[in-house]
C-alpha positions as CSV (number, residue, x, y, z in Angstrom):
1,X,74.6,91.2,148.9
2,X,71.4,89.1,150.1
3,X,72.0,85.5,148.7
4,X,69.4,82.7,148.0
5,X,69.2,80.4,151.1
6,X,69.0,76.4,150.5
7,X,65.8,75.1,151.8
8,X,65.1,71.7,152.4
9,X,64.9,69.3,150.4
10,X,68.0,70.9,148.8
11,X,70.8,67.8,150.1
12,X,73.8,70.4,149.3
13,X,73.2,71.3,152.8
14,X,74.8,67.9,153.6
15,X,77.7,69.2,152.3
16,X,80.5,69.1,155.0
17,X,82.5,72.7,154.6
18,X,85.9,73.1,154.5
19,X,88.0,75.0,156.2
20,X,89.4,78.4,155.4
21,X,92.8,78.1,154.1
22,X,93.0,81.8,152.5
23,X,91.8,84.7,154.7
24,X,91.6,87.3,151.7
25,X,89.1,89.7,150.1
26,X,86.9,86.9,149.0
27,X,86.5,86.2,152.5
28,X,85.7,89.2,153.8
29,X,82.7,89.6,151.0
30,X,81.6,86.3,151.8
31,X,81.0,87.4,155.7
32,X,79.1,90.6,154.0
33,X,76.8,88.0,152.4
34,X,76.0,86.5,155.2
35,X,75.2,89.4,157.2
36,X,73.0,90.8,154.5
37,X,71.0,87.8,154.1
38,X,70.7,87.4,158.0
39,X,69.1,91.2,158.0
40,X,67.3,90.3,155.0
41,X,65.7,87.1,156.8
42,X,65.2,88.5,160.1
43,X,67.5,85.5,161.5
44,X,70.1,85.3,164.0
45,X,72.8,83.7,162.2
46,X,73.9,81.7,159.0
47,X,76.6,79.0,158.6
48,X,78.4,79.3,155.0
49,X,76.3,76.3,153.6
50,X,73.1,77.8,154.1
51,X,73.9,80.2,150.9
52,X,75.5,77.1,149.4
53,X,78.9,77.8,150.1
54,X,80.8,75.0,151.9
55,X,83.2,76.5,153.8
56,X,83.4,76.5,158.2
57,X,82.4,80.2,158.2
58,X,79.3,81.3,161.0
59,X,78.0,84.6,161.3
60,X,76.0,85.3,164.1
61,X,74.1,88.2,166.6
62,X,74.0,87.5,170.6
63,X,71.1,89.0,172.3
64,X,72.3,92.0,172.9
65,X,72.5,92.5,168.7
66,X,76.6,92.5,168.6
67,X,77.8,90.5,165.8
68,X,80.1,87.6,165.3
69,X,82.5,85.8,163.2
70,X,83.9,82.4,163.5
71,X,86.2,80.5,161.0
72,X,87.1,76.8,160.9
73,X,85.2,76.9,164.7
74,X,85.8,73.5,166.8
75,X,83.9,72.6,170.2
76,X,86.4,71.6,172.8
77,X,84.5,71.2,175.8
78,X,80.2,70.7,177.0
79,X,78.6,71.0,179.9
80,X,75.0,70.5,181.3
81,X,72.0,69.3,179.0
82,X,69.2,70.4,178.1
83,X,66.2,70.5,175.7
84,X,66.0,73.2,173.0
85,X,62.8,74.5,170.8
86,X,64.2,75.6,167.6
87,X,63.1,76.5,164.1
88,X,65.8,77.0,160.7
89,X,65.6,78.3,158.0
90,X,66.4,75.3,156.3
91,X,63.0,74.0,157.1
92,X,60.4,76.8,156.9
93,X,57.8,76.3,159.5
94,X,59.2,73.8,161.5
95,X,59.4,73.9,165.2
96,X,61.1,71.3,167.4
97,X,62.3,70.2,170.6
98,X,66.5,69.4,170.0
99,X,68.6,68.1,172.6
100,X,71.3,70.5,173.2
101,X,74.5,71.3,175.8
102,X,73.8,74.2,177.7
103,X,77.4,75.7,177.7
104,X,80.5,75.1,174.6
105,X,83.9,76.3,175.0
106,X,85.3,76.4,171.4
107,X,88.0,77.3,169.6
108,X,87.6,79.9,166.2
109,X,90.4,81.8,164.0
110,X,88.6,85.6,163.4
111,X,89.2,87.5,159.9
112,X,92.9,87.9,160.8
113,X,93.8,84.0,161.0
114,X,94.5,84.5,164.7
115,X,92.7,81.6,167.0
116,X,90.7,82.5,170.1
117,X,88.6,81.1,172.3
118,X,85.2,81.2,173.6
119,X,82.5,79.9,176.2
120,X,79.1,80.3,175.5
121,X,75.6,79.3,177.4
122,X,72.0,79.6,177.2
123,X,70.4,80.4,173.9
124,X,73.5,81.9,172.3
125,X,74.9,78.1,172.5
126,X,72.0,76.7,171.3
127,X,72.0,79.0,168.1
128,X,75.9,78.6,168.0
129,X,75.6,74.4,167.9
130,X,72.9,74.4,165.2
131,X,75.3,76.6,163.1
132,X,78.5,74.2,163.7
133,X,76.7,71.3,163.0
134,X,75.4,72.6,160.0
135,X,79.2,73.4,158.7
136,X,80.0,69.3,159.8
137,X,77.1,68.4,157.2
138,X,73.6,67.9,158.8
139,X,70.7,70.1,160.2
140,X,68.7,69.7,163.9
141,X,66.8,66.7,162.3
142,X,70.0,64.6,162.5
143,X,69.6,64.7,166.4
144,X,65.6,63.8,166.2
145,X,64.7,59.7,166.1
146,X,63.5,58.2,163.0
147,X,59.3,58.7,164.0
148,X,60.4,62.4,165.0
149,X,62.0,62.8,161.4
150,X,59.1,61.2,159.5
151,X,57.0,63.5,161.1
152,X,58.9,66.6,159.9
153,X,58.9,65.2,156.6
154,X,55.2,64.6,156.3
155,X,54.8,68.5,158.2
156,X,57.0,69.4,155.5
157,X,55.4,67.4,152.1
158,X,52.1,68.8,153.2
159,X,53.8,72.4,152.8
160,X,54.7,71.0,149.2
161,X,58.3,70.4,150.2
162,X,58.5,66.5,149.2
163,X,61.9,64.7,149.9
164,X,63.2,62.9,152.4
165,X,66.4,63.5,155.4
166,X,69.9,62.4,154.4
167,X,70.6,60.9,157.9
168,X,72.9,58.5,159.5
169,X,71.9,55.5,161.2
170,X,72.9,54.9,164.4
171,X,74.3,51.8,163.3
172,X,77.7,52.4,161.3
173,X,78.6,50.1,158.6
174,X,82.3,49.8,160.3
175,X,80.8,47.1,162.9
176,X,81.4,45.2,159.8
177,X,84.5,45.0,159.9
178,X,85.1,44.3,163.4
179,X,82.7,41.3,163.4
180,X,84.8,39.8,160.8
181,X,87.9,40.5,162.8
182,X,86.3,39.4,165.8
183,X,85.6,36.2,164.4
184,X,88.8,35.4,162.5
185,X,90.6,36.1,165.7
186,X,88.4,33.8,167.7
187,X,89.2,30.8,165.7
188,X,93.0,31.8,166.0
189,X,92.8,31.9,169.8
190,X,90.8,28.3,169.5
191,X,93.6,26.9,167.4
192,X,96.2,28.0,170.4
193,X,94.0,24.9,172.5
194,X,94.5,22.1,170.1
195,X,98.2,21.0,170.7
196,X,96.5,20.1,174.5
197,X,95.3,16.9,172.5
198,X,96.3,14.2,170.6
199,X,96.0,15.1,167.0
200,X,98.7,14.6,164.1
201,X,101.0,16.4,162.4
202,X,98.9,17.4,159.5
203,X,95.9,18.9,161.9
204,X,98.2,21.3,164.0
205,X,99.7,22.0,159.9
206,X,96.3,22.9,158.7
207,X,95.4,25.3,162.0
208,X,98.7,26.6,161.2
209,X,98.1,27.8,158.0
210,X,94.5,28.8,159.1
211,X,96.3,31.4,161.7
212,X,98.3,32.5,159.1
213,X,96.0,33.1,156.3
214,X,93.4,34.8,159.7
215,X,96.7,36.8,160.3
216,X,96.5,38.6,157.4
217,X,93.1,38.7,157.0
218,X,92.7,40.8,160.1
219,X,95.9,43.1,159.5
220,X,94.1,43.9,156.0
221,X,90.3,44.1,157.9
222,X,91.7,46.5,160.4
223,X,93.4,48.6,158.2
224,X,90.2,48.5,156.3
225,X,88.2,49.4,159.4
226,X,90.1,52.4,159.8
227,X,90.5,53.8,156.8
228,X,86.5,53.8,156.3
229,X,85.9,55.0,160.5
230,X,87.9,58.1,159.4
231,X,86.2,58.5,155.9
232,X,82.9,58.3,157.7
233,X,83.6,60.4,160.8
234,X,84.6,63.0,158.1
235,X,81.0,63.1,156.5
236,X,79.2,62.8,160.3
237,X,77.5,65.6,161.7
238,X,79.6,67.0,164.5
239,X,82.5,64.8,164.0
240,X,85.8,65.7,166.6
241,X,89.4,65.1,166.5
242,X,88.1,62.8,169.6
243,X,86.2,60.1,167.1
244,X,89.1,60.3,165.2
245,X,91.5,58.9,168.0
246,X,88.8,56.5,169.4
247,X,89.0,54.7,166.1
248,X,93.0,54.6,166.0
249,X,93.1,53.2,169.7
250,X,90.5,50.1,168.2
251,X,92.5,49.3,165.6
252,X,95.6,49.7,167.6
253,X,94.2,47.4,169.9
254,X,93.7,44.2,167.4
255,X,96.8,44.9,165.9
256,X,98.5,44.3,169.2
257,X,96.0,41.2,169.5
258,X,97.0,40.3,165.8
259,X,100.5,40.2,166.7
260,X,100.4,38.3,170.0
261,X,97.8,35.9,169.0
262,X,100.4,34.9,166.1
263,X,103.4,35.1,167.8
264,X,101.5,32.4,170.5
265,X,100.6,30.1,167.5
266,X,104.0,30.3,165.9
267,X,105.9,28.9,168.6
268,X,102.7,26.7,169.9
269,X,100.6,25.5,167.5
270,X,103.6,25.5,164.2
271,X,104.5,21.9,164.0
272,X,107.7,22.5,162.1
């Protein structure tokens, strides 16, 4: 059955899907939808979302018309760059210029559960990455710069759609936390210097107690720092198991910092 597409400025398409726990019956008329509406739009493919259902499902036609399915589908490897014009559905009208790979190898389960693999190139990829990413939460304007994305919105206000892209910065609100780790642990390693001079008793006592209380400060901060990197690489367009363990080996990193820098001021700078 043809279903209602979300068009922009509809922000369910934000949405990051889910992936498919239950291959059963509901499945299977779910993939029927999504070919119906494709025919029915004259388009070459539709992620789950785009008929507001937020599940990692893509349906799709290669060039030479054959269709395919991919569940819970996950780029493994990219190759070659290149530069893209491409319209969606999501935003009627709109035509622009998206930097792309020009091959994926990815990984997909079919109707069955079973997992298989595939390399794709040329347009077929192209199409292919626009679908994934819509299933990680975001459309091709997440990959535009802010003046390209104001542009597209004013393109799209005159056409009366009036709202505005749900985008990330590039900036991630995590740097927070490692600036105030950073610092903390600067003044810890500072405090390692001061038994080099002549001060008393009562000053290496107070950068003592400093390196404690920064000692904890930074397990917590770290722990902090990765429990939000994972939260927002969950909710970031295109987000890999690969910016999952680049945030682990960070905070595995100052932990082992922590831990030495503490163990250096508890037999240096401790006065008791």
């Amino acid at each position: 059955m043809v279903q209602e597409l979300i068009i922009y400025p509809d922000e369910r398409i934000n949405i990051a899907s889910a992936d498919i726990r239950h291959f059963d019956e509901d499945l299977d008329q779910l993939v029927i939808d999504l070919k119906d509406t494709i025919e029915a739009n004259n388009a070459e493919g539709l992620a789950a979302i785009q008929i507001a259902v937020p599940l990692s499902v893509v349906v799709a036609r290669d060039p030479s018309g054959e269709w395919h399915e991919f569940f819970n589908p996950r780029i493994l490897k990219r190759a070659g760059k290149t530069i893209s014009t491409e319209t969606s559905l999501y935003l009627p009208n709109i035509t622009e210029d998206i930097p792309r790979d020009e091959q994926i190898t990815f990984i997909y389960q079919d109707r069955q559960s079973k997992q298989h693999s595939m390399t794709a190139s040329g347009h077929f990829s192209y199409l292919l990455q626009r679908k994934f990413d819509y299933t990680f939460g975001g459309t091709f304007a997440n990959k535009l710069d802010r003046d390209s994305r104001k542009k597209v919105e004013k393109k799209l206000s005159i056409q009366g759609n009036v709202g505005e892209f749900n985008t990330d910065s590039n900036f991630s609100n995590r740097e927070y936390f490692k600036s105030a780790i950073n610092k903390l642990l600067f003044f810890e390693g500072v405090s390692l210097f001061v038994p080099f001079f002549d001060v008393t008793k009562e000053t290496l006592s107070a950068w003592y107690n400093y390196d404690i209380f920064a000692t904890i400060a930074t397990i917590l901060l770290t722990i902090g720092y990765l429990v939000y990197a994972k939260w927002e690489a969950s909710r970031v367009i295109s987000c890999t198991g690969c910016q999952v363990v680049s945030f682990t080996a960070v905070a595995i990193k100052y932990f082992v910092l922590i831990t030495v820098l503490f163990l250096a001021s508890y037999y240096w700078v401790n006065p008791y």
